[in-house]
N, C-alpha and C positions, 0 to 999 in steps of 0.2 A: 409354141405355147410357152410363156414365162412361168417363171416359179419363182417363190419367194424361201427364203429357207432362213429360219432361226439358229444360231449361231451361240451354241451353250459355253459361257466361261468357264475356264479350267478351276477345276477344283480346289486348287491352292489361292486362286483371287475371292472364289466365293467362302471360303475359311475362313482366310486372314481379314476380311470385311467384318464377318461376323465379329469376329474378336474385339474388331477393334472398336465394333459396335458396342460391344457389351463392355469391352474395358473401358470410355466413355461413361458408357450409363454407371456402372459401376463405381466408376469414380464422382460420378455426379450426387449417386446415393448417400455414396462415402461422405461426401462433403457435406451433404444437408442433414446427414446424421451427426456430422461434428458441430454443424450451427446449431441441432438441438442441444445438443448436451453442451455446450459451450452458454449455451441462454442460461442451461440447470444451473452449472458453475458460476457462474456471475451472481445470480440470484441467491447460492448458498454463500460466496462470498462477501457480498454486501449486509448479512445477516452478519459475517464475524468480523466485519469490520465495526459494528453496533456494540459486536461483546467485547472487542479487543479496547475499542475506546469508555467502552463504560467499565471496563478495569480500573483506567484511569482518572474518569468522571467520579468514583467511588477511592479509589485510594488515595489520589492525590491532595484532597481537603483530609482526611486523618491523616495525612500525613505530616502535613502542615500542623498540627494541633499539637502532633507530636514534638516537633521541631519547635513549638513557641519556646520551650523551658532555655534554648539559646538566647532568648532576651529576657530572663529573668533575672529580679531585683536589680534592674539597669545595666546589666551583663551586655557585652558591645563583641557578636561572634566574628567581626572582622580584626580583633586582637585573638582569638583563638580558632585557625584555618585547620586546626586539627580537629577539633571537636565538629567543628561544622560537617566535616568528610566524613570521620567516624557514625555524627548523625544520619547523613543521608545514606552510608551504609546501613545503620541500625534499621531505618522504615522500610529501605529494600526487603530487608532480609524478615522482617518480622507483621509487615501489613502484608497479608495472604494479595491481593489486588495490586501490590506494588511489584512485589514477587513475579506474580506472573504476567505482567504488563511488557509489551514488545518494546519500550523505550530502551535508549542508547545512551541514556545518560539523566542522572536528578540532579538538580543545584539551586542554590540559596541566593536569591539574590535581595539588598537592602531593601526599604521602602519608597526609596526613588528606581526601583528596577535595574539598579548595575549589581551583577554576579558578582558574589561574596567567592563562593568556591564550589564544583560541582566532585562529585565522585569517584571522576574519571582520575585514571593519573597524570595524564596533560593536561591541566587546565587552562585551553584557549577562551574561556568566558571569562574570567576572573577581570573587573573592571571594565568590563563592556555593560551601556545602559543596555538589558534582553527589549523593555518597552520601545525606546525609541526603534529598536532594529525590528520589533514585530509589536507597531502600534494597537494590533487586536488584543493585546493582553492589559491596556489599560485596564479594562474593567475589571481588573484583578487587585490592583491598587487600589479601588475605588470599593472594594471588600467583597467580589462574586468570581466564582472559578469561571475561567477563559480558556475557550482553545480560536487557535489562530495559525496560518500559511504564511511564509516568507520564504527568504535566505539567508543565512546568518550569513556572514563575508568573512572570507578566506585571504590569505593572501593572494593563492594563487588561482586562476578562475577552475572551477569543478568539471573536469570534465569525463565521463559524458557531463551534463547539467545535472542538476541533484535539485530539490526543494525541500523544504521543512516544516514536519508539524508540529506546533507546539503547544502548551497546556500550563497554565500558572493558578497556584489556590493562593489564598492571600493567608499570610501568616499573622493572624493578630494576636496582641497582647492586653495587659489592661484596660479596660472602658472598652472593648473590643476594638481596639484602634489596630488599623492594618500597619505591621511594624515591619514586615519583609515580604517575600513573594517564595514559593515551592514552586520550580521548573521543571519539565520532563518532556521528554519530542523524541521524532523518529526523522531519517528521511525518508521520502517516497520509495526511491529505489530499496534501501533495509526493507520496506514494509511490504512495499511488491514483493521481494524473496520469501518475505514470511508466509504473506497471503500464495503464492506458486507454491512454496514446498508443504502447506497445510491442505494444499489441494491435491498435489501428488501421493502423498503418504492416506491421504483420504479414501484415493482412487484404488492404491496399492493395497490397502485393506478388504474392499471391497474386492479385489481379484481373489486375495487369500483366504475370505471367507467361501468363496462362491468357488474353492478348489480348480480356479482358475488358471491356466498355466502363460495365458497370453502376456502380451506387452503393452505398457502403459503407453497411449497416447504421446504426440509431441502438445507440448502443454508450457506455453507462456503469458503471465501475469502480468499487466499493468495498472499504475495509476494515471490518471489523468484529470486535469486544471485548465483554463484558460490559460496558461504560459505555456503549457506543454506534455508530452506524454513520459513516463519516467518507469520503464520495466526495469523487474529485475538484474542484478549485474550477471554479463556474461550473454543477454540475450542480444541476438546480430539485430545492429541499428537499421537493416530494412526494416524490421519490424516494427519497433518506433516509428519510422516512417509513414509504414504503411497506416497503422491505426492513426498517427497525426493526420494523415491523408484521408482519412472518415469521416473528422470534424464529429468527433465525438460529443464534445459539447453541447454541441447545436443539434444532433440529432436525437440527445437524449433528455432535452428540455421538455418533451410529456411523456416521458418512461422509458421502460428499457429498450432497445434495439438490439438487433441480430444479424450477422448474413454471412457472405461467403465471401471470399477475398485469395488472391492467388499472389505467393509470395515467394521469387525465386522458382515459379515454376510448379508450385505446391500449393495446391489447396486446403484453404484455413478456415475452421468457422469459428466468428467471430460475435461475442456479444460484450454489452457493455450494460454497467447501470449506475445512476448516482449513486455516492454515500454521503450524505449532507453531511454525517458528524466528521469527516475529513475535511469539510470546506465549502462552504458555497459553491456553484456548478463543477463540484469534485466529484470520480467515482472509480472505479475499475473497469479494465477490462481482459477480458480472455481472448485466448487465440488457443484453439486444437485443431490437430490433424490427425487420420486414424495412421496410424501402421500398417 
């Protein structure tokens, strides 16, 4: 007579299955909990990308108003490069929107668009036309505040890459004739840091209010253009990669997107949204992963 007899796996294989079942799922959880909250972030970032540029939508024309009294009674501020520094000092320091504007630098440029003198103490603009190297600020010349993308040129090429945003209100003087231009920019990478570490200190609050003891998420910040994707400094160029590898652009041409992406072995969720006032198909994007 045959017999058939079932043959029960040892306890250690039926264990270590589970586990690894559930660490699996677990981490699958994980991850689609990061693409939620990673959609959040993007969404509250693209809001202060709205505030951080309408700082400057708003200070940067009184600023200019300020600055006319440089071309008063025929006064010519390319014979006094002191006055002009100490000016752009003074509107920093005294236009509350200029004050607290993320830009890296203000400067004066004539009314054919070459920089008079900016802020900074290096001054690498000083006789550069800013119009011809970022033609979206004509229409600043032309008497209406501009903001515009390019790269201003370096001697030596930027690397990682870098891009620029920039922003010009027209300086007018008598008969309202546009007599200089008020300049002010960021680049991508400064502004990703910005927008990352206003997101970390955001998140860090919310731990300390909610008597929290846990740890902050891994949490990095991008911008991205049609040229390319530009995170903050210090974030590993897989990363870059990976989100250029999204095609961001194109996926975000009817709103925001989301998802999940493995990078180095690590599960990331990622979302992205435009910010039209960075640029035509410009926008951010996040990348977390829980701890």
């Amino acid at each position: 007579m045959s017999s058939s007899r079932v043959v029960a796996a040892p306890a250690t294989v039926l264990l270590s299955a589970a586990l690894s079942a559930c660490l699996v799922a677990g981490c699958k959880d994980a991850a689609k909990a990061s693409e939620q909250k990673a959609s959040e972030h993007a969404t509250s970032l693209a809001q202060l990308v709205e505030a951080d540029v309408g700082e400057v939508e708003r200070g940067l024309p009184a600023g200019a108003t300020q600055l006319a009294g440089l071309w008063a009674n025929g006064a010519d501020p390319q014979k006094d490069l002191a006055a002009v520094r100490a000016g752009l000092r003074k509107i920093r320091a005294e236009i509350l929107d200029l004050t607290k504007a993320k830009s890296t630098f203000f400067a004066l440029a004539d009314a054919q668009g070459v920089a008079i003198r900016n802020d900074l103490e290096q001054d690498v603009m000083a006789g550069q036309n800013v119009v011809t190297i970022f033609p979206g600020l004509k229409k600043a010349l032309d008497g209406s505040f501009a903001t515009t993308t390019g790269l201003f040129p370096t001697p030596a090429p930027i690397l990682p890459p870098d891009r620029d945003w920039m922003a010009a209100a027209p300086v007018k003087g008598a008969g309202d004739k546009v007599v200089g231009l008020l300049l002010t920019g960021w680049t991508f990478r400064r502004f990703a840091n910005h927008l990352q570490e206003s997101l970390r200190h955001d998140l860090q609050e919310q731990l300390f209010k909610a008597k929290d003891t846990g740890k902050l998420p891994i949490l990095y910040v991008a911008v991205f253009d049609p040229t390319g994707v530009y995170s903050a400094p210090l974030t590993p160029p897989v990363n870059d990669k990976a989100l250029a590898d999204l095609d961001l652009v194109a996926k975000t041409a009817a709103g925001p997107v989301h998802g999940v992406v493995s990078i180095t072995e690590r599960d990331f969720g990622w979302a992205a949204i435009r910010a039209p006032k960075l640029g035509a198909d410009t926008g951010v994007a996040v990348l977390r992963s829980e701890i």
